[in-house]
C-alpha positions in Angstrom: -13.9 -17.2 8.9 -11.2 -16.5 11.2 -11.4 -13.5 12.9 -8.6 -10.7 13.1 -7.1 -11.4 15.8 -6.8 -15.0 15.5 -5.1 -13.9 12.2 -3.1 -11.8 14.2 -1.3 -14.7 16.1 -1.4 -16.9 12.9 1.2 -14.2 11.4 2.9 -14.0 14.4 3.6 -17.7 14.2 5.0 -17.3 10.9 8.1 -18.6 10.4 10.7 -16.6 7.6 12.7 -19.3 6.6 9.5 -21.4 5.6 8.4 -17.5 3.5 11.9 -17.5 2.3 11.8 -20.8 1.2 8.2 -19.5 -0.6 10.1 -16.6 -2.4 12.8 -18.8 -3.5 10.9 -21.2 -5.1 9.1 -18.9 -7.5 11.9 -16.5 -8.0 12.3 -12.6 -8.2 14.8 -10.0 -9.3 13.6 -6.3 -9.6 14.2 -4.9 -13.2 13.2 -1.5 -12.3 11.0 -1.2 -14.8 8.9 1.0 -12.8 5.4 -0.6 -13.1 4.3 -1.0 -9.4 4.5 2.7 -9.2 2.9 4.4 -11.9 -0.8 4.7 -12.5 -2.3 2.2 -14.6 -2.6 4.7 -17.8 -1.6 7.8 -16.5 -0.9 10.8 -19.1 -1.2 8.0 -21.6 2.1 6.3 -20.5 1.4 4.5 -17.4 2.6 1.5 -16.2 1.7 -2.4 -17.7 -0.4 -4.2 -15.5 1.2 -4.8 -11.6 1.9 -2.2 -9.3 0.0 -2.2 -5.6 -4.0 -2.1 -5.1 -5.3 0.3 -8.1 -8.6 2.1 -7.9 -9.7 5.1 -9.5 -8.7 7.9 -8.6 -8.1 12.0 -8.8 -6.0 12.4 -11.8 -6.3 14.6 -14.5 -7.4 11.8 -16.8 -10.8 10.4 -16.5 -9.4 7.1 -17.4 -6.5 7.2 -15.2 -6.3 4.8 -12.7 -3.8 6.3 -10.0 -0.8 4.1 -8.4 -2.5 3.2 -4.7 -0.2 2.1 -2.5 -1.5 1.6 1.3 1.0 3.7 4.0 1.0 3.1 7.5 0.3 6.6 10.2 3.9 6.0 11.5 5.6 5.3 7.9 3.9 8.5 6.8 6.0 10.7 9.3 8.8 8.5 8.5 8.9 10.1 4.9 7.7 13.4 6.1 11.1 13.6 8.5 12.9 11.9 6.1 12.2 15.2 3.4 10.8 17.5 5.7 7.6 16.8 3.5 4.4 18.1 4.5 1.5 15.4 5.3 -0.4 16.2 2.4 2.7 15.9 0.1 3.1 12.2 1.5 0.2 10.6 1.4 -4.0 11.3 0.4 -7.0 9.5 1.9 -7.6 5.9 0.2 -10.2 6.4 -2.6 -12.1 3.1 -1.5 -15.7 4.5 0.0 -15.0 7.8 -1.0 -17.5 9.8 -3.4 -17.1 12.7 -5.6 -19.6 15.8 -3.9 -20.1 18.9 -5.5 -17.3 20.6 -4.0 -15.0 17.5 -4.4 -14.7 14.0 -2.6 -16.5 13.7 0.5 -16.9 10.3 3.0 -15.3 7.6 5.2 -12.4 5.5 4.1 -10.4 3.5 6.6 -6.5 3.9 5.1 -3.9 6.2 3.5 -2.4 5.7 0.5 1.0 7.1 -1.0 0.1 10.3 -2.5 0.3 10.7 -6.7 1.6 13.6 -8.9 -0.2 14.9 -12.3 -0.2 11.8 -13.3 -0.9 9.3 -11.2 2.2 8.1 -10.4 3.8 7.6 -7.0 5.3 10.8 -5.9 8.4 9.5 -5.1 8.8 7.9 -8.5 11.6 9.1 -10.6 13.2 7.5 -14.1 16.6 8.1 -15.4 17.5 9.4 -18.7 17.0 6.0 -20.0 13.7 5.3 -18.4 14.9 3.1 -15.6 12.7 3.3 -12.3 14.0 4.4 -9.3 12.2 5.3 -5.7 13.6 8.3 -4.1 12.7 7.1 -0.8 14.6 3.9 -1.2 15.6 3.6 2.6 11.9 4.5 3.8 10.0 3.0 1.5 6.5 1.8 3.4 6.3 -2.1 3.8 3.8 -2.6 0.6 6.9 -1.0 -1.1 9.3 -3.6 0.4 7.4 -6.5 -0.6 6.1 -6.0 -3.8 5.4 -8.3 -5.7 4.6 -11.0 -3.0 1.9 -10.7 -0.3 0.7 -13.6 2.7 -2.8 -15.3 2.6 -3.8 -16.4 6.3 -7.6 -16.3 5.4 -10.6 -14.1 4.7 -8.8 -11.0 5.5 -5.7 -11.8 3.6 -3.5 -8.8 2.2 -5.0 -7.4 -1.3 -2.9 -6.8 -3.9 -5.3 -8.3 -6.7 -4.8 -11.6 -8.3 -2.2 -13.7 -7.6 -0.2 -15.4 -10.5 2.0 -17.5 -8.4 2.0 -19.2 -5.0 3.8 -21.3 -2.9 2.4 -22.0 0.5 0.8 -19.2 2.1 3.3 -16.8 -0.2 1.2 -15.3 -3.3 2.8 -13.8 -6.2 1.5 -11.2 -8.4 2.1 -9.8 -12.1 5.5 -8.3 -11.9 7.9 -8.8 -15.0 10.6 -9.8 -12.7 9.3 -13.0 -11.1 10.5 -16.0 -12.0 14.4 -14.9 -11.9 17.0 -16.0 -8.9 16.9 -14.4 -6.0 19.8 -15.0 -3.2 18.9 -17.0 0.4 20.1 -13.7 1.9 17.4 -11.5 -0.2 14.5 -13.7 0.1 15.5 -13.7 3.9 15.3 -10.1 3.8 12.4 -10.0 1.9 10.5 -12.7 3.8 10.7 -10.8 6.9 9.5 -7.7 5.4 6.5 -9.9 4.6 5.9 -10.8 8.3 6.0 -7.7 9.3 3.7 -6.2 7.2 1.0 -8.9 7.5 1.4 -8.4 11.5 1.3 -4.9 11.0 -1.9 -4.8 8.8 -4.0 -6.9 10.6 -2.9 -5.0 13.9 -3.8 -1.9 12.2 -7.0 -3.2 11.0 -7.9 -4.2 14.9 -6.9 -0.7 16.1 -9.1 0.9 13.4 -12.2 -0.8 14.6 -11.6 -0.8 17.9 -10.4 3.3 18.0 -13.9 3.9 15.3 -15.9 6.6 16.1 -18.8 8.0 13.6 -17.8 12.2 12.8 -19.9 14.1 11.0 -18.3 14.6 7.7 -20.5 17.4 6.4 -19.1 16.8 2.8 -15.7 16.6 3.8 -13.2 13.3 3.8 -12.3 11.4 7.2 -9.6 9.0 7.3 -10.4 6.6 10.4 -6.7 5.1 10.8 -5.3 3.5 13.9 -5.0 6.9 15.7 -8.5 8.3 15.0 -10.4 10.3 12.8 -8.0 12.5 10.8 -8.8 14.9 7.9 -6.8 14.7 4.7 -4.0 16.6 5.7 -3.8 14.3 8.8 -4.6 16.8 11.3 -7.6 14.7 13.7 -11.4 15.4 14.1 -12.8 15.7 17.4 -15.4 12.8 17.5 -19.2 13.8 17.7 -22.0 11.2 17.1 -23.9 11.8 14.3 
């Protein structure tokens, strides 16, 4: 298996046109239709099948499986500045490793994720009158956001975003009701770009996260090791002490 950094400079060296080319041939339109942002059955209503990485979650509903969408330490003060939002109203600790203690969830997990109302939805998810999605973050929307429904397999440590139901090259496509329908050279440019940035930056996170790890003692509370250290949920960071 390759290792991260030799991923690294394999998505370096990938070229757009050749993605955009990838896009093209299978085909996307958005229909905002809203499903990569709500939870998977949240308040009974949730969304069909797609949206980002899903795992269970904190919701009111047992059964709920909350929207999980992964955000970056630098695209979570994006949003904050862009709505003078506190940390904790942008984004929660990933669920992934995470167990529920007495007093709540306690452990390690390794990533953020876009944080979720009542219902599991994205918290920047809104509908119209007529139940037509819309983000209302458009303009800052995190990468996963950008490039939904498409993500770039380079290897073992390829981007997650469950299974794919399309490919072309190293492009993989997954369940979105608007694949399949033209997209313009100039959108799948756009788009294709979006998805070389966000496999360099995941993979350079994912080397800054092992290489910046240091154990804290959690003591039944949650720690977010990110690219910048140990952090608590509300993104404030733990002074590191060996266990």
């Amino acid at each position: 298996m390759d290792s991260l950094e030799d991923e690294l400079a394999r998505a370096r060296d990938l070229d757009v046109g050749e993605l955009a080319d990838a896009v093209e041939s299978i085909g996307f339109e958005c229909t905002r239709c809203g499903a990569c942002c709500k939870a998977e059955t949240a308040c009974g209503s949730g969304g069909e099948g797609g949206g980002e990485d899903r795992a269970d979650g904190d919701a009111s509903d047992e059964e709920t499986e909350p929207h999980t969408a992964t955000v970056f330490p630098d695209e979570i003060r994006r949003l904050q500045d862009a709505g003078d939002y506190d940390f904790r109203d942008v984004a929660r600790p990933m669920p992934y490793g995470l167990t529920e203690g007495e007093d709540g969830p306690e452990g390690e997990t390794f990533e953020w994720a876009l944080q979720t109302d009542d219902c599991g939805d994205c918290t920047f998810y809104a509908e119209d009158d007529d139940g037509t999605g819309a983000c209302t973050v458009h303009g800052d929307r995190p990468l996963i956001c950008r490039t939904y429904p498409f993500s770039v397999a380079l290897g073992g440590t390829s981007q997650p975003m469950g299974e794919a139901v399309d490919e072309a090259g190293v492009v993989r496509a997954h369940e979105c009701e608007g694949l399949g329908r033209d997209i313009d050279r100039e959108d799948a440019e756009r788009l294709a770009a979006a998805l070389k940035e966000r496999a360099i930056r995941e993979l350079a996170e994912a080397i800054a996260v092992r290489e910046n790890y240091e154990p804290v003692d959690v003591d039944g509370d949650v720690v977010v090791h990110d690219s910048e250290g140990a952090k608590r949920p509300d993104g404030t960071r733990y002074d590191a002490t060996p266990r």
